[in-house]
N, C-alpha and C positions, 0 to 999 in steps of 0.2 A: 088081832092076828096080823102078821108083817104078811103084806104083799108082793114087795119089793124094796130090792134098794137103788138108789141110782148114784151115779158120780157123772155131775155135768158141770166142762168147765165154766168159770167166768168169762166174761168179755166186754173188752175195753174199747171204744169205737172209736177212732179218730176224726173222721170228717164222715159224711155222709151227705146224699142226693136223695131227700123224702122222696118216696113215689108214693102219693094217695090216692084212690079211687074209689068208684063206689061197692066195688068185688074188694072185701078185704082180705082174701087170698090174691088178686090180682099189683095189692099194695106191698108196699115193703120201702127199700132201697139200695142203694149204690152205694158203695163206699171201702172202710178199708177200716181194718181193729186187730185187737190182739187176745186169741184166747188162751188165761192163764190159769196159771196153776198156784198156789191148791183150790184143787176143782169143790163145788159145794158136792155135799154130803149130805142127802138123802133119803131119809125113810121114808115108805110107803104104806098105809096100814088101816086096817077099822078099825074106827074109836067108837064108843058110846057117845051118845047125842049131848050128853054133858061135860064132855071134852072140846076145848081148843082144836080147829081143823087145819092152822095154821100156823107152826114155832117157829119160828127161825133166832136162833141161837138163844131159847131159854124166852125170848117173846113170843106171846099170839099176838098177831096180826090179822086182822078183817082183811082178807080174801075173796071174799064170795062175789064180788062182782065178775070178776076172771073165772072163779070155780063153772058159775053159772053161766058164763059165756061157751066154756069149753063143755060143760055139760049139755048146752043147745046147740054145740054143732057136732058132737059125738052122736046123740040122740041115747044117750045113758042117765039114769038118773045116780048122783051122784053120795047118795044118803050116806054116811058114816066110812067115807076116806078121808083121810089126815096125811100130813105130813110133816113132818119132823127134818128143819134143818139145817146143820152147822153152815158157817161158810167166814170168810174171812172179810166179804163184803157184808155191807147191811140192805136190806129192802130199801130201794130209791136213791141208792147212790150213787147209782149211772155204771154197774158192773155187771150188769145184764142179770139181776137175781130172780125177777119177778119171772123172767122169760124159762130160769131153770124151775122154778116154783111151777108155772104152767106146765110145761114138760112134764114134771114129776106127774102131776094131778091128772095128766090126761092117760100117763101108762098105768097108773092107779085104777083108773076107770076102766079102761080095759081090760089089766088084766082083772081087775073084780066082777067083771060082766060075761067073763069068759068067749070074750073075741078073741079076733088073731093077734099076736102082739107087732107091733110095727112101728117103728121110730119114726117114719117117716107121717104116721100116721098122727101120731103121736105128736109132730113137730107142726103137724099141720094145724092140729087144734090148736094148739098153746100159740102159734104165730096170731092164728084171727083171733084171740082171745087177747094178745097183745093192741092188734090195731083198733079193735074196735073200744079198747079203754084207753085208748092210748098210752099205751108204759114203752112201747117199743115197735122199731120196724126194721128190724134185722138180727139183733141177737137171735133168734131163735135158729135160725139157718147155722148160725155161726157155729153156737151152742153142741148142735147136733154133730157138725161132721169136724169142730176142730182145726186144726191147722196152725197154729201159730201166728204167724202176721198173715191176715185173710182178708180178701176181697172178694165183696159182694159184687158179682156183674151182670147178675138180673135180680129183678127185686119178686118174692114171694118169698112161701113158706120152702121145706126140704119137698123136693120133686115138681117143684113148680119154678124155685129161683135155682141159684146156682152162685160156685165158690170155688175160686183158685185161691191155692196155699202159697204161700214163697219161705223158701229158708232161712232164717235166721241165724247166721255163721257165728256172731259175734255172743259171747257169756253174757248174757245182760239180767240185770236186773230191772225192777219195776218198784218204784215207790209211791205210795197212794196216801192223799189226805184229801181232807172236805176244804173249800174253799167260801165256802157259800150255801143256801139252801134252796137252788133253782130246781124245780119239779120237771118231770117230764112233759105231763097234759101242758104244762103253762112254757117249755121249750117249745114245743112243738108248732101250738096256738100265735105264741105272737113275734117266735123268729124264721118261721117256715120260708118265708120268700129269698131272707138272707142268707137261709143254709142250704137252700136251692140252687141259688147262684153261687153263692162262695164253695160248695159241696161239692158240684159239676167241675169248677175251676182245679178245686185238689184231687178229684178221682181222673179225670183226665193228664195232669203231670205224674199223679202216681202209677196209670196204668200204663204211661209210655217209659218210664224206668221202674218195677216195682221191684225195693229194696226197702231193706230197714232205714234209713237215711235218707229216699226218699218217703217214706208214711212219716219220719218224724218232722220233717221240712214242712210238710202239707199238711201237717195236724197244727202245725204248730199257729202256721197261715192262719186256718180255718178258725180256730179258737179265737185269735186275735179279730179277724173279722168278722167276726159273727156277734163279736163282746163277750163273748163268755170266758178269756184271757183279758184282762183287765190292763189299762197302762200301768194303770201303778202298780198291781201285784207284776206284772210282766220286768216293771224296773229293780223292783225291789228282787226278783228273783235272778237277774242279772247282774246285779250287785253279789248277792249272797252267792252265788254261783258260780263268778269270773273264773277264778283259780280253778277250779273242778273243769268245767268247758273245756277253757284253754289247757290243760291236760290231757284231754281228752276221757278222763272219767266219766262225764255227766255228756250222755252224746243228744239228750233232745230234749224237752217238756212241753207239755199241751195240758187245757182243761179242757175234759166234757163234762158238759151240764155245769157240776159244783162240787167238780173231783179233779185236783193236781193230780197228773203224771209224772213223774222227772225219770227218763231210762237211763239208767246209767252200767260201765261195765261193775262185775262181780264182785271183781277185786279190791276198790276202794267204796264196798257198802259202807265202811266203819265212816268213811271220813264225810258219804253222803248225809247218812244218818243225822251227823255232829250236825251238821248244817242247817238238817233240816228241823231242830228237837224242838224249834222256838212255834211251828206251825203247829202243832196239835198232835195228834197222834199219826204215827206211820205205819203204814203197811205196805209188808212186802211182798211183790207173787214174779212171777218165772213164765216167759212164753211157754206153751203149755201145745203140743202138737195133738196129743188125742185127743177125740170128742166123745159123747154121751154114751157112759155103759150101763146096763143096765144088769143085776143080779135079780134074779126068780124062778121058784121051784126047785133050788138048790143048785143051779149052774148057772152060767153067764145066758142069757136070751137074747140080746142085742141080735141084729141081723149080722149073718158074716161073721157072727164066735161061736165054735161050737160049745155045747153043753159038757161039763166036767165031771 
C-alpha cells in the first residue's frame, strides 16, 4: 500500500561551521549549499517483512540504524515502511540523500500512525537521526525549505535552526563527479577542528556579500584548506580548465567530502562536458529554488498547499 510520495531536493554544501552538542537537536551548522534539481523521488509504502526497506535506484541498502533513530524519537514503531528511491545522487556521495531518505521515513511513519502530518516534524526527526549517526548536520533544514544558494544561520533541525535564500541571477549549471571515497562519520571525526576554523572563516566573508561568486570564492577556499581540494587535483583542474575560466564559462569549483563541483554557465555545457569525460562519470543538476513536497491521500499535504 503507497503511503506517499515525496520530491525532496538534493544538496550540495559548500563550506560549513559543525555545531556539535550533547542536544542533537541543539546541533547542526553554519554554512552555505545549493539545493538542486532533479530533486530525489520518492515512494513511501508497506512492504512485507521479506521485502528490502530501503532502494535507492534499484539498490537495497541497510538503513536501519537511521530507521531506528527516527523511530526512537517519533515514538512510533516502524514495522513494514519502505521506501523506494530514484535520485541522480547515490547514498554517501555528499548530496545530502541519506538526509532526504530520513525525511521520507519519518512522513511514512506518520502518516502510517495516523498523526498529524508536519514537515517540520518530519524534518525534525530525520535531522537527529542525521546527527546522531553522523551522515549530516544541515542538509536537512536545507532539504526541507529549499532555496537555491542557502544559508544556514542557526544551526538545528526546521523550527529550531533557520535559512536565508539568495537569488541566483546567473543560468548555471552544476557538474558532479566522485573524486575520491571520504565518508562522512570519518569527515566529521578527524577534520572537525579544521572545518571549524576554515568554516567560520568562509561563512563570515559570505555572509557579509552573499552572492553566487561569493559561495563559490569560499567554497572553493574551504575545500582547499580543509584538504579535501587536493593540490594536485586543484592543478590539474586549472590546467584542464584555463580556456573555459578565462571565458568565463566555468565560474567556480570546490569539493565536498569526495564530490567535484565545477559551476558553469548553461550555455557551454557541451564544451564542459568535453573537458571533463576523462574524470568518470558526470552529472548534471540545476539550482533548484523549491523545497520538500509531499503527495497523500490523493492531494498535495505539505503545509501551505492546499489539497486538489
Amino acid at each position: 500500500m503507497l503511503l506517499a510520495r515525496a520530491q525532496i531536493p538534493l544538496h550540495l554544501s559548500g563550506f560549513w561551521v559543525p555545531i556539535i552538542n550533547q542536544d542533537p537537536l541543539a546541533s547542526g551548522s553554519l554554512g552555505a549549499g545549493l539545493t538542486l534539481y532533479p530533486p530525489a523521488l520518492l515512494s513511501i509504502y508497506v512492504h512485507g517483512q521479506d521485502m528490502c526497506n530501503t532502494m535507492v535506484n534499484g539498490k537495497c541498502f541497510d538503513f536501519s540504524n537511521h530507521l531506528r533513530s527516527i523511530e526512537r524519537f517519533l515514538g512510533v514503531r516502524g514495522r513494514g515502511v519502505g521506501i523506494k528511491c530514484y535520485s541522480r545522487g547515490e547514498l554517501g556521495e555528499g548530496l545530502g540523500l541519506s538526509a532526504a531518505l530520513s525525511i521520507a521515513y519519518a512522513i511514512g511513519l506518520l502518516v502510517k500512525s495516523g498523526a498529524s502530518i508536519s514537515l517540520n516534524k518530519a524534518g525534525t526527526a530525520a535531522h537527529y537521526a542525521e546527527v546522531v549517526n553522523m551522515t549530516g548536520l544541515g542538509d536537512v533544514i536545507a532539504e526541507i525549505r529549499g532555496g537555491g544558494l542557502v544559508a544556514r544561520v542557526s544551526p538545528g533541525p526546521p523550527g529550531v535552526g533557520d535559512i536565508d535564500s539568495f537569488p541566483i541571477r546567473e543560468r548555471v549549471r552544476v557538474a558532479v563527479t566522485s573524486v575520491g571515497s571520504l565518508t562522512t562519520p570519518k569527515m566529521l571525526v578527524e577534520g572537525l577542528h579544521k572545518q571549524f576554523v576554515e568554516g567560520f572563516k568562509a561563512y563570515e566573508n559570505f555572509i557579509r556579500n552573499p552572492s553566487l561568486e561569493s559561495f563559490l570564492i569560499n567554497a572553493y577556499t574551504f575545500s582547499r584548506r580543509t584538504g579535501m581540494l587536493s593540490s594536485s587535483l586543484d592543478e590539474a583542474l586549472k590546467d584542464k580548465l584555463k580556456g573555459l575560466i578565462g571565458s568565463g564559462c566555468v565560474l567556480g569549483y570546490f569539493v565536498k567530502k569526495s564530490l567535484l563541483a565545477i559551476i558553469h554557465n548553461a550555455s557551454c555545457e557541451e564544451e564542459v562536458l568535453s573537458e571533463l569525460k576523462d574524470l568518470g562519470t558526470i552529472k548534471l543538476l540545476t539550482p533548484y529554488h523549491a523545497g520538500t513536497w509531499v503527495l497523500y491521500d490523493h492531494g498535495l499535504g505539505t503545509e501551505g498547499t492546499p489539497k486538489v
